[in-house]
C-alpha positions as CSV (number, residue, x, y, z in Angstrom):
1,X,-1.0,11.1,3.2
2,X,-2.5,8.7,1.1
3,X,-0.4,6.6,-1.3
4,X,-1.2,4.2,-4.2
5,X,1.0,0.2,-4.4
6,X,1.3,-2.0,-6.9
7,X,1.2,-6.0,-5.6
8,X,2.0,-9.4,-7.1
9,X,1.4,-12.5,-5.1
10,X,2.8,-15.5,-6.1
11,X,2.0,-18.9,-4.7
12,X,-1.2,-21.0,-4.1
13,X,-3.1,-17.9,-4.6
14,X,-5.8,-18.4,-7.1
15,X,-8.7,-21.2,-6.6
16,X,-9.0,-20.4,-2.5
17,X,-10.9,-17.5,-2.7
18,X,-7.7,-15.3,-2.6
19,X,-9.5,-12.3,-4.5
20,X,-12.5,-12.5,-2.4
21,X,-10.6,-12.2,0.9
22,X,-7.9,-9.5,-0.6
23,X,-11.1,-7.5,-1.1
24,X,-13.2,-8.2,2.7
25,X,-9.4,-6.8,3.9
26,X,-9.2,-4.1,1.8
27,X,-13.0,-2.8,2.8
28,X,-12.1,-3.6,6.6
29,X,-9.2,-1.6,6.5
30,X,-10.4,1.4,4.0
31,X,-8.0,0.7,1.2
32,X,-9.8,1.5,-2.2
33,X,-8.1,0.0,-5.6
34,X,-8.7,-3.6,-7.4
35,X,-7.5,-7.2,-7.3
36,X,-7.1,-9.4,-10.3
37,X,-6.0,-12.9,-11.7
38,X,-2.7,-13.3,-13.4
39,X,-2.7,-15.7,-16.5
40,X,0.8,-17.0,-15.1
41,X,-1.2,-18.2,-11.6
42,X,-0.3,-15.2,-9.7
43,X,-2.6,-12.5,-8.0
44,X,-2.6,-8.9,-9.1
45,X,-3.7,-5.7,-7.6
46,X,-3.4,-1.9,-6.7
47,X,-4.2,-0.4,-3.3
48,X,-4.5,2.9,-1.9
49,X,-4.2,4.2,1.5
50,X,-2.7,5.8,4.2
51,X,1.2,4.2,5.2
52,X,-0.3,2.0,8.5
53,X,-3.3,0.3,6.9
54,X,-1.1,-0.3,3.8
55,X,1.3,-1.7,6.4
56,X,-1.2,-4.1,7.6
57,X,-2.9,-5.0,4.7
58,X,0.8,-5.7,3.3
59,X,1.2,-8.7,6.3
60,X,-1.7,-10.0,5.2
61,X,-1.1,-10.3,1.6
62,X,1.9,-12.0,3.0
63,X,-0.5,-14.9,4.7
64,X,-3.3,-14.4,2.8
65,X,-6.6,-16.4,3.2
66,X,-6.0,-19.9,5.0
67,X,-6.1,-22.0,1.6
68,X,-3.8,-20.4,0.0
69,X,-0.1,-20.6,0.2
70,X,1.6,-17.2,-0.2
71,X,5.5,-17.6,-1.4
72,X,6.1,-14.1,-2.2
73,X,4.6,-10.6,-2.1
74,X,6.3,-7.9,-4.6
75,X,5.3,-4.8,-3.3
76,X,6.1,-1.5,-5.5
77,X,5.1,2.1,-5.5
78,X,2.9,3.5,-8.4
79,X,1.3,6.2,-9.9
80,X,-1.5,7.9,-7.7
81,X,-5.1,6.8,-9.2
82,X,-8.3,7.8,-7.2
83,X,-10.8,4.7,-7.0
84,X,-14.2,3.9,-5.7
85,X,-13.8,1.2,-3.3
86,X,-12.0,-2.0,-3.9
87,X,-13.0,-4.2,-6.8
88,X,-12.1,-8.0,-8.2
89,X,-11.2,-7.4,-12.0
């Protein structure tokens, strides 16, 4: 069953590339959704999935690429949306 999550990241997360490498791990894993900048420094996105690749992709937002410096990851179910592939906003 496939289910759609809302994400925040907060940290060093914008200015390393953090967008670019949310969406190389959302392709390798199959997620489909978007990832966008925050005007407040924090990373935005939506991805949808099945429960163990949003698992996965979920401990990696935690880390994130190696520049960046993850402090926290709010994670929160959302409305189901359909999407074609994953896309930087």
């Amino acid at each position: 069953m496939l289910k759609t999550m809302r994400f925040v990241v907060s940290g060093r997360v914008q200015g390393v590339w953090f967008r670019a490498a949310t969406r190389r791990q959302a392709d390798s894993f199959g997620i489909t959704g978007w990832v966008r900048n925050l005007p407040d420094g924090r990373v935005e996105g939506v991805a949808r999935g099945a429960d163990p690749v949003l698992a996965e992709f979920r401990r990696w937002l935690q880390r994130g690429p190696q520049l960046a410096h993850v402090l926290a990851v709010e994670w929160i179910a959302t409305t189901d949306e359909e999407f074609d592939g994953f896309s930087i906003r």
